[in-house]
KELUM-857577 format. One record per residue: residue number from 1; x, y, z of N, C-alpha, C, O in turn. Coordinates in steps of 0.2 Angstrom, whole numbers, plus 2048, in hexadecimal, padded with zeros to 3 digits. Example, Ala and Ser with C-alpha at 12.3 -4.5 7.8 and 13.67 -1.06 7.14 Angstrom:
2
<node 1 <842 7E4 827> <83E 7EA 827> <842 7F0 827> <847 7EF 82A>>,
<node 2 <840 7F5 823> <844 7FB 824> <840 800 827> <843 806 828>>,
//
This chain:
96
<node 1 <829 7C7 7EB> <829 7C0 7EC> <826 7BE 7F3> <828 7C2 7F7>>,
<node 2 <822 7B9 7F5> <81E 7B9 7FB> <824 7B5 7FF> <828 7B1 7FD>>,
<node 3 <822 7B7 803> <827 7B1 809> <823 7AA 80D> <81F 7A9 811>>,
<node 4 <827 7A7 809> <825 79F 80F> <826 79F 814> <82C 7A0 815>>,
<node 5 <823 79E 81B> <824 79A 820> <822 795 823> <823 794 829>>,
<node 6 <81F 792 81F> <81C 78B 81F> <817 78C 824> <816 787 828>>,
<node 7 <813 790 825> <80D 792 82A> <810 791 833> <80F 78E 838>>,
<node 8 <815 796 831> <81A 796 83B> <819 79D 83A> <81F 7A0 838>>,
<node 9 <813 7A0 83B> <810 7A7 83F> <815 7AA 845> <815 7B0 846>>,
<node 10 <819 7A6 849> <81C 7A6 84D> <821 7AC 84A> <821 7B1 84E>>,
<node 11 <824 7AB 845> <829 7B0 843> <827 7B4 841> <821 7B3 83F>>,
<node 12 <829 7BC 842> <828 7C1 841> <82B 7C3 83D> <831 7C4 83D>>,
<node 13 <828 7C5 838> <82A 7C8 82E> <828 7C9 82B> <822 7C7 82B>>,
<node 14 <82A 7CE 825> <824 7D0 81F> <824 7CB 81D> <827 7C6 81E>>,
<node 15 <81C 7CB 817> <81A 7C6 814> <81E 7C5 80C> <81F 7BF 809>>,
<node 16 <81E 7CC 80B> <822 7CC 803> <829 7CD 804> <82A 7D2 807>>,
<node 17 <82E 7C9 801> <835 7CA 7FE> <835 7D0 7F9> <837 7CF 7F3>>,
<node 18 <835 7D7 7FA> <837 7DA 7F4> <83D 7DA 7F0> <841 7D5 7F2>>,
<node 19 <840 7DC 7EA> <844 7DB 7E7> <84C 7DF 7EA> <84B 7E4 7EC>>,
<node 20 <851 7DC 7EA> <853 7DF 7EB> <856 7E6 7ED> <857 7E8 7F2>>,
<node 21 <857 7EA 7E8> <856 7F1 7E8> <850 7F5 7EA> <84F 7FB 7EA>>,
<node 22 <84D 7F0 7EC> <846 7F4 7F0> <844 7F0 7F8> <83E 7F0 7FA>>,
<node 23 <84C 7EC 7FB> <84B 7EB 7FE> <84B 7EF 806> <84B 7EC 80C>>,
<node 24 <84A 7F5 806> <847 7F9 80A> <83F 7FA 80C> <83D 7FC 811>>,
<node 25 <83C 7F6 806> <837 7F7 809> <833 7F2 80D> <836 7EC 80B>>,
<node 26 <82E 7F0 812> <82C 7ED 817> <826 7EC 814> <822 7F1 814>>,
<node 27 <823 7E6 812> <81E 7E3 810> <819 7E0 814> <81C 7DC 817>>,
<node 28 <813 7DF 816> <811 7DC 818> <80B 7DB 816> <809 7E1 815>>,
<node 29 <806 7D7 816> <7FF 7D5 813> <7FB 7D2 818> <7FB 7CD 81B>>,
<node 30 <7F8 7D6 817> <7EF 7D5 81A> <7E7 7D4 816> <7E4 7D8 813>>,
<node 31 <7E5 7CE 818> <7E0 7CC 814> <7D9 7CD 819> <7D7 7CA 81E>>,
<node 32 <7D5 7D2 815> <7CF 7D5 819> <7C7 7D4 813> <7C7 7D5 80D>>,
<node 33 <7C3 7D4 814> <7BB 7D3 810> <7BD 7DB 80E> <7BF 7DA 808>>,
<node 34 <7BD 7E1 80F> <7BB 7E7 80D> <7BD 7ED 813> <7B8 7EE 817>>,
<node 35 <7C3 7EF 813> <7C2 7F4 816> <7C2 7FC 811> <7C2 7FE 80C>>,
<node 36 <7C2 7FF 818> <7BF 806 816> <7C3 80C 80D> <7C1 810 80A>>,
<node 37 <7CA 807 80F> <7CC 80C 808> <7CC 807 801> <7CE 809 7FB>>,
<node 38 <7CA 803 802> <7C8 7FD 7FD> <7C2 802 7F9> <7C2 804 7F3>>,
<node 39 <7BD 803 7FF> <7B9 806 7FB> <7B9 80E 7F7> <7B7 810 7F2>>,
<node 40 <7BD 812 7FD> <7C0 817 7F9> <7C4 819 7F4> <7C5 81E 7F1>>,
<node 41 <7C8 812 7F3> <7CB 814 7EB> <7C8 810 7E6> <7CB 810 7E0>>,
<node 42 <7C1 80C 7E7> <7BC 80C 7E2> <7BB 810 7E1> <7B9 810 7DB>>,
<node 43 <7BA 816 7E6> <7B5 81A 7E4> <7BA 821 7E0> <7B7 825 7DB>>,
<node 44 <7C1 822 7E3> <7C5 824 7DC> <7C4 823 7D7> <7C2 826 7D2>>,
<node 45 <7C4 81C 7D7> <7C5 819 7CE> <7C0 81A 7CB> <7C1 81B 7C5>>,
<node 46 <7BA 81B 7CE> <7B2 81B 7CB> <7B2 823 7C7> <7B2 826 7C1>>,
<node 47 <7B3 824 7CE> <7B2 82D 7CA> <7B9 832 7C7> <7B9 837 7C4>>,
<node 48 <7BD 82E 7C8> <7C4 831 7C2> <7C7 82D 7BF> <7CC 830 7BB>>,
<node 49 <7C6 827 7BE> <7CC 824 7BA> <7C6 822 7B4> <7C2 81D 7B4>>,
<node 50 <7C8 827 7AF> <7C7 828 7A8> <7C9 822 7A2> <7C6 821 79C>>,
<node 51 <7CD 81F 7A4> <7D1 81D 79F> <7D5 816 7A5> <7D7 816 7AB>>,
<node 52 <7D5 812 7A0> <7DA 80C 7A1> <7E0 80E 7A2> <7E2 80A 7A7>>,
<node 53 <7E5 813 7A1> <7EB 814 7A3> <7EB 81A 7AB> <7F0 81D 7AD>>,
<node 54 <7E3 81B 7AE> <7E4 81F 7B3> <7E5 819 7B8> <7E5 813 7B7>>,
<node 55 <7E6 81C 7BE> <7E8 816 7C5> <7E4 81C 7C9> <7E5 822 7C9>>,
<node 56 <7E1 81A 7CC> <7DF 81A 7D3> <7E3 81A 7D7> <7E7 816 7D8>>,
<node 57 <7E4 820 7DC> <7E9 821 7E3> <7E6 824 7E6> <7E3 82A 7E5>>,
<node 58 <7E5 81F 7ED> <7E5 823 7F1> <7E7 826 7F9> <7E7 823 7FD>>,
<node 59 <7E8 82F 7F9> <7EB 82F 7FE> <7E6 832 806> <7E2 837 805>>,
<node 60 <7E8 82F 80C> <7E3 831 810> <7EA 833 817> <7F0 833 816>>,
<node 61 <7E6 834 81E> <7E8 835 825> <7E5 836 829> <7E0 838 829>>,
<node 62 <7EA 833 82E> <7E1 834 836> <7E1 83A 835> <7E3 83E 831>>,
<node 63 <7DB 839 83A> <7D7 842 83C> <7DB 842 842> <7DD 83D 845>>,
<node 64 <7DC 848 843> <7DD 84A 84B> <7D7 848 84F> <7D1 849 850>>,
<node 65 <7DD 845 854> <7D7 844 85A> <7DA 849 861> <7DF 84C 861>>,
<node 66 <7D2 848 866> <7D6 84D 86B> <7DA 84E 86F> <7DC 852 872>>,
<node 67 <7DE 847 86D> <7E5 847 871> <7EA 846 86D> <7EF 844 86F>>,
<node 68 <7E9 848 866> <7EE 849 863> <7F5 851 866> <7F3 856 86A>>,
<node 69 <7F9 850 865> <7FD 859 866> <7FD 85C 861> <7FD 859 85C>>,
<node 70 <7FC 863 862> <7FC 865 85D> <805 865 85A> <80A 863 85D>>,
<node 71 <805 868 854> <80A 868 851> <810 85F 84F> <816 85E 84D>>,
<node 72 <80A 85A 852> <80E 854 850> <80A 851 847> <805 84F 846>>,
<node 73 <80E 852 844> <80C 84F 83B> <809 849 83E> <80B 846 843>>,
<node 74 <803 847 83A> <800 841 83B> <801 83E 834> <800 842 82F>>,
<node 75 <802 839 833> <806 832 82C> <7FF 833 829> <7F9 832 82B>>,
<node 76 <803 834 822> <7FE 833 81B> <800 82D 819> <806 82B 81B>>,
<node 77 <7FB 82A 815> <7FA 824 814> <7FA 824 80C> <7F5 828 80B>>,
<node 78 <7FD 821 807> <7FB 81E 7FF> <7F8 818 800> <7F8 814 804>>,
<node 79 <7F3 818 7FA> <7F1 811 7FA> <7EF 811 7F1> <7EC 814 7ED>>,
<node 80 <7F3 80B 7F0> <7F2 80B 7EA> <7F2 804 7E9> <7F4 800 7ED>>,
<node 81 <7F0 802 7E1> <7EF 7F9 7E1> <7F6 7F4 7E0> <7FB 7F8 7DE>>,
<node 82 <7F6 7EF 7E1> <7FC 7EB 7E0> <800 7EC 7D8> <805 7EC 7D5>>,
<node 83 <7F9 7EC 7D5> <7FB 7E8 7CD> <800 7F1 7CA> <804 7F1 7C5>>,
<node 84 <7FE 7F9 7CE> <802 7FF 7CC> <807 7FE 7D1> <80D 801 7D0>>,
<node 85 <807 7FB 7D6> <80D 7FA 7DA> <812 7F7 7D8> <818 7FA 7D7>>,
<node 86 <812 7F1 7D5> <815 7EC 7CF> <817 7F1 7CA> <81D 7F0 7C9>>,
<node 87 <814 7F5 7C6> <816 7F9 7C2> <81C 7FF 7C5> <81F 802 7C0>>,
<node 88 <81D 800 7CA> <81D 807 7CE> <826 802 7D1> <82C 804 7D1>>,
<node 89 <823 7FC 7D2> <82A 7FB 7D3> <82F 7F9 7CC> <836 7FA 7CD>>,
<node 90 <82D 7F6 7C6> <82F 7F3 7C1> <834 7FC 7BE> <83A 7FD 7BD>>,
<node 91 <82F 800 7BE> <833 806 7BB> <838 80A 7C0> <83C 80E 7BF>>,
<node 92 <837 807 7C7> <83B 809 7CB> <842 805 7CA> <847 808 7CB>>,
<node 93 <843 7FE 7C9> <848 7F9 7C8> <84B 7FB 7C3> <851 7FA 7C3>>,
<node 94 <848 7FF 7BE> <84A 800 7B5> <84D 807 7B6> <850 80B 7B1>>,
<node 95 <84D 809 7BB> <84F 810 7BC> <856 811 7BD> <85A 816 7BB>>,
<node 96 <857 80A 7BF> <85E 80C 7C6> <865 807 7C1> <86B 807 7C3>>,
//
């Protein structure tokens, strides 16, 4: 569920209300022309997803840079579409 604030930016908050049982999770929405994984998980779907029941996911991480340390894990990233997120959460509610 989206959150109203009557366009008062001032407040600092997710944008989506998740459900409660999944209210752990921290939502927030960004609206951009095309970035860079937009096009990469076009380009999953183009060359593997077979079938209407396949989903595109995709998963990425920075690169190390030279200042990174060794030995510190650098964050992987999911990225997948809203409408299997939807799905992702409804079998998750039905679960519990």
């Amino acid at each position: 569920e989206r959150k109203v604030r009557a366009n008062n930016y001032a407040i600092s908050d997710t944008d989506i209300l998740p459900p409660p049982k999944l209210d752990f999770l921290k939502i927030d929405c960004k609206n951009h022309a095309r970035l860079r994984h937009h096009t990469l998980i076009a380009e999953v779907e183009r060359k593997y997803c077979e079938s209407p029941l396949h989903e595109p996911v995709l998963i990425t991480r920075e690169t190390t840079s030279g200042g990174a340390k060794k030995g510190v894990e650098l964050p992987i990233y999911v990225t997948i579409r809203l409408s299997f997120f939807r799905k992702l959460i409804k079998l998750y509610e039905n679960a519990k």
